[in-house]
C-alpha positions in Angstrom: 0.0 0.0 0.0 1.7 3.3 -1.2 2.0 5.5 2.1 1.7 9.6 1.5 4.4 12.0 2.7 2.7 11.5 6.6 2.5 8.2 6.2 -0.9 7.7 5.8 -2.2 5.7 3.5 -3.5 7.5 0.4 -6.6 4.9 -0.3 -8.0 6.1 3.0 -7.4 9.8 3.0 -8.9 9.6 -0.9 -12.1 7.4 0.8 -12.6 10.3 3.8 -12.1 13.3 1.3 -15.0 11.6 -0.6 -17.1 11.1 2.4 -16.8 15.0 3.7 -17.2 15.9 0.0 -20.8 14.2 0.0 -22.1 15.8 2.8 -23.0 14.8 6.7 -22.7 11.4 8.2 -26.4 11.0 8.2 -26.9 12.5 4.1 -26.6 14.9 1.8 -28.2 18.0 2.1 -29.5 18.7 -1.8 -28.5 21.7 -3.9 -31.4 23.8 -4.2 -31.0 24.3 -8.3 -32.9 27.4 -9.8 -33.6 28.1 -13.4 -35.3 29.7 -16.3 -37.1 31.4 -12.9 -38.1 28.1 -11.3 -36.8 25.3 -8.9 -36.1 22.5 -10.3 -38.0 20.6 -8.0 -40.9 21.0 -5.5 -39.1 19.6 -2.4 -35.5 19.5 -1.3 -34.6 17.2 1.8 -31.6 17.7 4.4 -30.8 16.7 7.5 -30.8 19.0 11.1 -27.5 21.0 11.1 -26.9 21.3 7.5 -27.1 24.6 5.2 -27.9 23.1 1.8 -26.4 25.3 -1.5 -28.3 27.2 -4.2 -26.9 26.5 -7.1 -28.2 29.3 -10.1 -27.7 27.1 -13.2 -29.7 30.2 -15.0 -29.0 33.6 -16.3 -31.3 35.7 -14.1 -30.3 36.3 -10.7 -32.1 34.3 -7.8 -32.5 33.1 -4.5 -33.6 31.0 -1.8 -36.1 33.0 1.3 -38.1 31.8 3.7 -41.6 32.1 3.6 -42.5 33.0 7.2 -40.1 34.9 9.6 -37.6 33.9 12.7 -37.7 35.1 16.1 -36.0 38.0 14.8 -38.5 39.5 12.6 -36.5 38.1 9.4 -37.2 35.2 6.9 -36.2 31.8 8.8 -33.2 31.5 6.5 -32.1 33.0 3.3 -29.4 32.5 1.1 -27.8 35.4 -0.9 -29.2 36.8 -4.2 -26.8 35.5 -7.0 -26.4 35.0 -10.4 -25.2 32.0 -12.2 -23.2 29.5 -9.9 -23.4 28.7 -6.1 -24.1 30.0 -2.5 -24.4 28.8 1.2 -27.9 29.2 2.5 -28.0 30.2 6.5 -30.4 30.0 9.1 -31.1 26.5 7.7 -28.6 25.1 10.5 -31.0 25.6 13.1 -34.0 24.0 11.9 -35.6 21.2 13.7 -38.1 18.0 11.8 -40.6 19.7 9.7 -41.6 21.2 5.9 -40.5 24.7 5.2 -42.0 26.7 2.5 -39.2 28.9 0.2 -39.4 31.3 -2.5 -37.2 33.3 -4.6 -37.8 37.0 -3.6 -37.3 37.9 -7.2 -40.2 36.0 -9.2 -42.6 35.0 -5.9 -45.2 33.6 -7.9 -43.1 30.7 -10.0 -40.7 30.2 -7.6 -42.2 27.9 -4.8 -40.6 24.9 -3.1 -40.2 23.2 0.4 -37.6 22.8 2.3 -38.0 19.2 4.2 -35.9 18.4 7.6 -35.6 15.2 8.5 -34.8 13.6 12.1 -31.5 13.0 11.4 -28.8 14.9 12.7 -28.6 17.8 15.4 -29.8 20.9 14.6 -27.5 24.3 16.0 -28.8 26.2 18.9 -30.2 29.6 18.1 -28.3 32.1 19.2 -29.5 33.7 22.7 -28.7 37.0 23.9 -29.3 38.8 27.2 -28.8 42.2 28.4 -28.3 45.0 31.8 -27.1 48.5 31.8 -24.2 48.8 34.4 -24.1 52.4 34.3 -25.7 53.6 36.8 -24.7 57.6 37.0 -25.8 60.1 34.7 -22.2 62.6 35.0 -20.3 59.4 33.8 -22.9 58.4 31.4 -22.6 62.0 29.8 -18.7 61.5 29.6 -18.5 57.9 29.0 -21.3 56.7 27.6 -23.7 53.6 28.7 -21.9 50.7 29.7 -23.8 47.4 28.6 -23.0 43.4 29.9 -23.8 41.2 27.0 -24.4 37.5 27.4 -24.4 35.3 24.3 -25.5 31.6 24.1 -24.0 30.7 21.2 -21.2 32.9 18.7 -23.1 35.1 16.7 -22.5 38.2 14.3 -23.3 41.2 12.9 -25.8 42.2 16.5 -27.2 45.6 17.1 -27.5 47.2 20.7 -29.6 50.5 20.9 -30.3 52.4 24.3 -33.2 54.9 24.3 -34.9 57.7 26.3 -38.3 57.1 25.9 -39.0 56.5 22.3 -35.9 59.1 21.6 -32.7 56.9 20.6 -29.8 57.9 22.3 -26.9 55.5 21.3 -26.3 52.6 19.1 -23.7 49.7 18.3 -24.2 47.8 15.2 -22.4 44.7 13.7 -21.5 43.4 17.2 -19.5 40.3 17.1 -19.0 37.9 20.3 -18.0 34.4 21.1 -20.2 32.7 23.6 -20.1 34.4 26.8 -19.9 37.6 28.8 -18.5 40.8 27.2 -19.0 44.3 27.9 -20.0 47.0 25.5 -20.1 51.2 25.8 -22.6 52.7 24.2 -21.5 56.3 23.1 -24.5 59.0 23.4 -25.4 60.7 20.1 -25.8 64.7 19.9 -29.3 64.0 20.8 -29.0 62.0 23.9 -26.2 64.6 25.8 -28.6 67.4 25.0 -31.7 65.0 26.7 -29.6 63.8 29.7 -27.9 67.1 30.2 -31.7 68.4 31.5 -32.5 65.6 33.7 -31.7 64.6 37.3 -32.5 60.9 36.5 -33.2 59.4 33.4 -34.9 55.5 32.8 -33.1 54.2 29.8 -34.3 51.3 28.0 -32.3 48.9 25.7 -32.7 46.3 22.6 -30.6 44.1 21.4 -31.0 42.1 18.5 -28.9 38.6 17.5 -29.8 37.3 13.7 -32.0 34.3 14.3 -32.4 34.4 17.7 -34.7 36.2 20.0 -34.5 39.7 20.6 -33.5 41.0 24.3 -34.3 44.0 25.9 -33.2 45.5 29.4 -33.9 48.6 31.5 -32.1 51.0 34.1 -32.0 53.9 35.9 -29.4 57.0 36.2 -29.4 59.3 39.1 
């Protein structure tokens, strides 16, 4: 048996690359294929975990959108809008057993399929955020800006934090990254919120956070 430079035999590394190539121990997740503005089929099957690929074998530009919206206000999962050739969908990964309508955002009305999940596999936990203002008074608020503890359940990107006085937004932090755990973020007061909190003795500040495909958290607090 030839041996390759690690000394591993090459029949077996060629037999896993095939395996991985494939798809999940349990199956394959199918390419969602668009063309000539339709899918070419009316189901698609994958496992839990997986994030099947659209694959644009056509010349106008499509792509792959939940029918009904997540936790977080946005289609369950999505994939890009592409022309011809291939992209990732996400939000797929945390899916659990069950038939999901799909549609191209582009031509609604002849592009229609499901999006079956079967038992196999393990589907990702959706991310989970959770929020408290720390900040407590308003002279190192004015200076420093709101200090924030962030707790994530599981990695996520591209969050938004916004802290308000009333229904007046007073600072904001967009395309938050974080690792799963505690961090701690300072929200910088706009123009708007110095002028507010410059007049007050106390202010109640609320905040909302949101996490793509996860719930949205909110928090309030009081400075004195």
């Amino acid at each position: 048996m030839k041996l390759g430079k690690r000394g591993i035999p090459i029949v077996v590394a060629a037999a896993a690359a095939t395996l991985f190539a494939g798809g999940s121990a349990f199956g394959v997740a199918q390419n969602i294929v668009a063309a000539d503005n339709t899918f070419s089929v009316a189901t698609y099957t994958m496992d839990q975990g997986d994030r099947p690929t659209l694959q644009n074998i056509g010349f106008n530009q499509h792509n792959a959108t939940a029918s009904v919206n997540g936790p977080d206000g946005q289609p369950l999962f999505s994939s890009p809008t592409i022309g011809t050739g291939f992209t990732t969908l996400s939000g797929t990964q945390y899916l659990t057993t069950g038939s999901y309508t799909f549609i191209c955002t582009i031509h609604p009305t002849t592009m229609i399929a499901t999006l079956a999940v079967s038992a196999n596999g393990v589907p990702v936990s959706r991310p989970t955020l959770a929020l408290k203002l720390l900040s407590k008074k308003l002279k190192k608020v004015l200076k420093n800006g709101l200090l924030v503890r962030m707790v994530v359940g599981t990695k996520a990107d591209e969050m938004t934090l916004e802290a308000r006085l009333g229904k007046k937004l007073i600072g904001k932090v967009a395309d938050i990254s974080q690792a799963t755990g505690t961090s701690f973020i300072r929200v910088k007061l706009n123009k708007a919120g110095k002028k507010k909190l410059r007049k007050r003795k106390t202010a109640k500040i609320s905040l909302s956070g949101t996490v793509p495909y996860g719930a949205p958290a909110t928090s309030r607090g009081k400075l004195k």
